[in-house]
N, C-alpha and C positions, 0 to 999 in steps of 0.2 A: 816498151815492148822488147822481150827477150829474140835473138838473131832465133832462136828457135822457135816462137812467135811469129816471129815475119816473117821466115817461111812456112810454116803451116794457114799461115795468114794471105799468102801468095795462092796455096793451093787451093783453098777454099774460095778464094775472092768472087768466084763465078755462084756462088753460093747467098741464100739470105742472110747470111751471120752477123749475128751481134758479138762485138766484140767486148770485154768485161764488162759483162752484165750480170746487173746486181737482182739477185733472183729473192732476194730476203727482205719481208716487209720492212725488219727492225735491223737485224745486224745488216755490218758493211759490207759482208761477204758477196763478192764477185767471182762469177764463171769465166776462163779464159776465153774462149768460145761458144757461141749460143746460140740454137734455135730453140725460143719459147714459145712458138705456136704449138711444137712437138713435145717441150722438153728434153731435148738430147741435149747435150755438153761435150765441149773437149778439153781438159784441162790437161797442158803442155808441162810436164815436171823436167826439169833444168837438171844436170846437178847428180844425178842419180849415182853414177858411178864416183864421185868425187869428195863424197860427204856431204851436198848440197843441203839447203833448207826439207824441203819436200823428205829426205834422208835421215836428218835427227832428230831426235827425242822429242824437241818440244815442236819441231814443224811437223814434223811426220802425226803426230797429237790433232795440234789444229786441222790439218787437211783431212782426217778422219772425221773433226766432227762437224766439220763441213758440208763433208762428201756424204756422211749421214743424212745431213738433216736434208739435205740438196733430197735424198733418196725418199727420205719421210713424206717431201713434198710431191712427190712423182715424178724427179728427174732423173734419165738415163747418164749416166757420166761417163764417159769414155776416158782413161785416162792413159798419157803417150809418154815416151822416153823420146828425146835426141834421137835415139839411133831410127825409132819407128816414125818419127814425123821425116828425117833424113830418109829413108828406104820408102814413104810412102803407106806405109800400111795405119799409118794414125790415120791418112783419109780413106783409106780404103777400109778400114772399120768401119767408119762414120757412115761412108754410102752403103756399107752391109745393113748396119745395121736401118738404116733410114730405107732403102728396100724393106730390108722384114717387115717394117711399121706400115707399107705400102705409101711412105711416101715421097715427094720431090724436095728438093732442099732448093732446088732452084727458085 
């Protein structure tokens, strides 16, 4: 787990979450964070300002068709930078949006 990871993984902790769960019958592909009663996701991109994976050609590729099919299945993805899981608004998304849905993450 990425230091950005475990703290998003700290703020959450009072939370149901699964952590990399594999949301896909057939492929490998795992969600960094997860509530699958609901569907919502938080997937923590690293790296962003750096040239990171998540940043180039062929990551930025993968994570698209990922975060697609994640979508095709009816999952909400939420996805956070360093700077927003740091400032807190990668959870404060999360519980917006888990409010709008009317419900508890707890």
């Amino acid at each position: 787990m990425s230091e950005l990871e475990e703290l998003f993984n700290e703020q959450v902790k009072d939370t149901a979450v699964e952590r990399q769960y594999r949301f896909h019958p057939v492929r490998r592909w795992k969600l960094d964070f997860a509530y699958p009663q609901i569907q919502i996701a938080v997937e923590v991109d690293g790296g962003t300002w750096s040239k990171g994976r998540h940043t180039r050609g062929a990551g930025y590729e993968q994570d698209c068709e990922k975060l697609n099919t994640a979508a095709i299945m009816g999952w909400t993805v939420l996805r956070a930078t360093g700077k927003m899981v740091k400032d807190g608004r990668a959870r404060q998304a999360l519980t917006d949006l888990a409010e709008a849905r009317g419900v508890s993450l707890v």
